[in-house]
C-alpha positions in Angstrom: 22.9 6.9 15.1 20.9 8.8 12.7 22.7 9.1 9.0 21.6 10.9 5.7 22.4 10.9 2.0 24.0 14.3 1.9 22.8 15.5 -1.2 25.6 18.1 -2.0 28.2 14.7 -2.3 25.6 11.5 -2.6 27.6 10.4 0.9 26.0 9.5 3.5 27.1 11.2 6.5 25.9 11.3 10.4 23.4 13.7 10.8 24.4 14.7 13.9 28.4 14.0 15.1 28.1 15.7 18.9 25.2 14.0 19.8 23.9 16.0 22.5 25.1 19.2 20.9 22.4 21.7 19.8 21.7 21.1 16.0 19.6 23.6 14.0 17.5 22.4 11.1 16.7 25.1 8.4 14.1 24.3 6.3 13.9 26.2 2.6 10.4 27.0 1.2 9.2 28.9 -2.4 5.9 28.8 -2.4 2.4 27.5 -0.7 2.2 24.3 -2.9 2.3 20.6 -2.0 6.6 20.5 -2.4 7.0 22.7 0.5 4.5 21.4 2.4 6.5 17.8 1.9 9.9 19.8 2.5 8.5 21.1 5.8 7.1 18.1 7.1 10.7 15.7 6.1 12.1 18.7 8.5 9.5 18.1 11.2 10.7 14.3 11.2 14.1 14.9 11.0 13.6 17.2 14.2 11.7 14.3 15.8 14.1 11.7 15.0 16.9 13.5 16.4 15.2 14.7 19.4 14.1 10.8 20.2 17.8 10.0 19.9 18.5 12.6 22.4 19.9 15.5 20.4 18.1 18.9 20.9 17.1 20.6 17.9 16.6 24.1 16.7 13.8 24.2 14.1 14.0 27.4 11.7 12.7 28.2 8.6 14.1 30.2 5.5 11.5 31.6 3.1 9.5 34.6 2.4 6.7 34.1 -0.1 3.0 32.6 1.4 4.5 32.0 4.6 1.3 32.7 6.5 -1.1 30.2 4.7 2.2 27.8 5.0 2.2 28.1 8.3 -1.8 27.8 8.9 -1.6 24.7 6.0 1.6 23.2 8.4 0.1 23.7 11.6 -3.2 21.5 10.4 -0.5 18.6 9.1 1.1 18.5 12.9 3.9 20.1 11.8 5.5 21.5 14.8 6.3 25.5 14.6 9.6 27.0 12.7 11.0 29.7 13.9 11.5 32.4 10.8 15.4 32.8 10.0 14.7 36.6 9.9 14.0 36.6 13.0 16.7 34.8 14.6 20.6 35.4 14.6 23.3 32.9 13.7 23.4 30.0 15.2 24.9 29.7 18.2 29.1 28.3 18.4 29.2 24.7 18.7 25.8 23.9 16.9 25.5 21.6 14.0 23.3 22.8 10.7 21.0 20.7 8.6 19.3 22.0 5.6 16.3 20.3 4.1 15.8 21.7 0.6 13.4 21.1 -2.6 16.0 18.7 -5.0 17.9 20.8 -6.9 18.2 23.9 -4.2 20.8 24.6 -2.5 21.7 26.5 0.8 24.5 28.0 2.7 27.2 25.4 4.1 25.6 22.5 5.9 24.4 18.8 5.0 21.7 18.8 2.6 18.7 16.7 2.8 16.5 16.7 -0.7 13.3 16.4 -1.2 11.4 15.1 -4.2 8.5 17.2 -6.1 5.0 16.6 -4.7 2.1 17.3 -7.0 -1.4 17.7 -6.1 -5.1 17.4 -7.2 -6.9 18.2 -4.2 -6.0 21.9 -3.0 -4.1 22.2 0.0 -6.5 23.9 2.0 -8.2 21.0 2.9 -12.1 21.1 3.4 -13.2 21.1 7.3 -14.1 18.0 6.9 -11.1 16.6 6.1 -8.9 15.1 8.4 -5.3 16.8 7.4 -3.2 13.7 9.4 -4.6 12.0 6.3 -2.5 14.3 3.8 0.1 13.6 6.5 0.6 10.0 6.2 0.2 10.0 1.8 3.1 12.3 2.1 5.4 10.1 4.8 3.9 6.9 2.7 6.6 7.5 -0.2 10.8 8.1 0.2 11.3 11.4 0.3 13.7 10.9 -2.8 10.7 9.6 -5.0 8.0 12.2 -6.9 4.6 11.5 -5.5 1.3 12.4 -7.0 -1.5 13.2 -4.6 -5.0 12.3 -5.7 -8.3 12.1 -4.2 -8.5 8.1 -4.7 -4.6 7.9 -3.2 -6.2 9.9 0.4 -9.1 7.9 0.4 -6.9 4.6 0.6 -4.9 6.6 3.1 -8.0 8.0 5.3 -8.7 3.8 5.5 -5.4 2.9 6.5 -5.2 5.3 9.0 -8.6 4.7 10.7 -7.8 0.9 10.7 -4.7 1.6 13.0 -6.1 4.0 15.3 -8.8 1.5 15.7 -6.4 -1.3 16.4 -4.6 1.0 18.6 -8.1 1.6 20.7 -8.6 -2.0 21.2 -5.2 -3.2 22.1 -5.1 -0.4 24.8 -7.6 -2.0 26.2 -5.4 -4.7 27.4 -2.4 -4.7 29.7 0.5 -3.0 28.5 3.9 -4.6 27.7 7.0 -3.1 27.2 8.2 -2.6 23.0 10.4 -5.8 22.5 13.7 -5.0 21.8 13.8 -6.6 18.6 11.0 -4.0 16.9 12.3 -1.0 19.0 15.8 -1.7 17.2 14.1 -2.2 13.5 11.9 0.8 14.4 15.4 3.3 15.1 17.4 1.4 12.0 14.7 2.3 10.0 15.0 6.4 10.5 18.4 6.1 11.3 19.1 5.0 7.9 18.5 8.1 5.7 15.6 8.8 7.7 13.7 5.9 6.0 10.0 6.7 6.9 8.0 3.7 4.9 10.2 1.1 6.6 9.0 2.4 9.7 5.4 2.0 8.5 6.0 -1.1 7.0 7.3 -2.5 10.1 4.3 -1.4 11.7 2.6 -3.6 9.4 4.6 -6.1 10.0 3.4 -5.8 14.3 0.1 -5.7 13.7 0.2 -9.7 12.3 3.3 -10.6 14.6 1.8 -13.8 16.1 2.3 -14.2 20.1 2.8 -10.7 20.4 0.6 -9.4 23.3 -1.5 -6.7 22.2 -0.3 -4.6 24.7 2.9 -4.5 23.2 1.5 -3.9 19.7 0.4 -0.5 21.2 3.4 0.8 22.7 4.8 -0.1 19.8 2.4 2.1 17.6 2.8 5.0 20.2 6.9 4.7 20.1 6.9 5.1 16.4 4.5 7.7 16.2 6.9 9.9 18.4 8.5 10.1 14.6 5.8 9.8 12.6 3.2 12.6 14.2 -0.1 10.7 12.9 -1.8 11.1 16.4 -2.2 6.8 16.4 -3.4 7.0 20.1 -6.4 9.8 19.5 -9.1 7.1 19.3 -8.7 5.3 22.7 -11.4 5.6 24.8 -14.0 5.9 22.1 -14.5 2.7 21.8 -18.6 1.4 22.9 
């Protein structure tokens, strides 16, 4: 059962109580800047995480300034599409509200996720050569209650991590595949379910790739299940490999 820090009262609460009830998650943007962008994508996870935990969710957004290069800037990072909040009426009776907000905002009534300040030396709109998942993973790398300073030397460790495990993932696809053993799938859910925790799920990802007598056909379906939450497209390299 997913629960949050609700940031209006510091307790943490259960994100969503009717579990298969709709639940609509309203994301607040400013501004085209690296802190929305981060606000944005902790709403694209939370949608994930309670979609994987069988609760259908209603993405929306709420903000007026820059939204088209946000949306062209999210759409690159895999953020799945918000609907705008002016375009849409109330939620409907019996739905649940979440609101993930920039810290110090506040919304309308609801639990409050925050989201630490993101600063950036490398613009935004990424060069064509550059491979966005990477901003993707630098950003899901730190808790989303910590600052984080985005630099070119910080992507560049990134960009290595991340071709490293789609690498790993290619190979070990290659062999039969085994079922995710309980004991990982159960780390893997306690780590989002607990304030939607995203670098305990890497690090237990990290932790699969050295597990000795795991089958490597396990390791992968272990990397796919956990990228249902984390969105870094783990699985694109397979078949590429000569």
């Amino acid at each position: 059962m997913l629960r949050i820090i609700d940031a209006r009262t510091g307790d943490p609460v259960v994100a969503a109580p009717a579990r298969r009830a709709l639940t609509r998650v309203e994301a607040h943007t400013q501004r085209f800047d690296a802190t929305t962008l981060r606000v944005l994508l902790v709403a694209d996870v939370l949608v994930r995480a309670l979609e994987v935990g069988g609760t259908p969710a209603w993405a929306v957004v709420a903000g007026e300034e820059q939204m088209a290069e946000l949306r062209v800037a999210a759409a690159a990072l895999g953020i799945r599409p918000f609907e705008d909040r002016r375009d849409v009426g109330p939620e409907p009776a019996g739905s649940q509200q979440l609101h993930v907000v920039s810290r110090g905002d506040r919304a309308a009534e609801g639990i409050h996720l925050d989201v630490a300040r993101a600063d950036s030396s490398v613009p935004m709109n990424l060069p064509g050569d550059t491979d966005p998942t990477v901003l993707r993973l630098a950003l899901l790398a730190h808790p989303r209650s910590e600052p984080v300073r985005l630099t070119p030397a910080a992507l560049s460790d990134v960009d290595r991590t991340l071709a490293h495990w789609r690498g790993s993932v290619a190979v070990w696809a290659q062999q039969p595949s085994r079922p995710v053993p309980d004991t990982l799938r159960r780390d893997l859910r306690a780590a989002w379910e607990n304030d939607l925790d995203v670098p305990a799920v890497l690090d237990v990802l990290r932790r699969v790739e050295t597990l000795d007598r795991l089958p490597d056909g396990a390791r992968f379906e272990t990397y796919a299940y956990a990228d249902r939450i984390l969105g870094l497209e783990l699985t694109r390299d397979i078949g590429t490999l000569t």
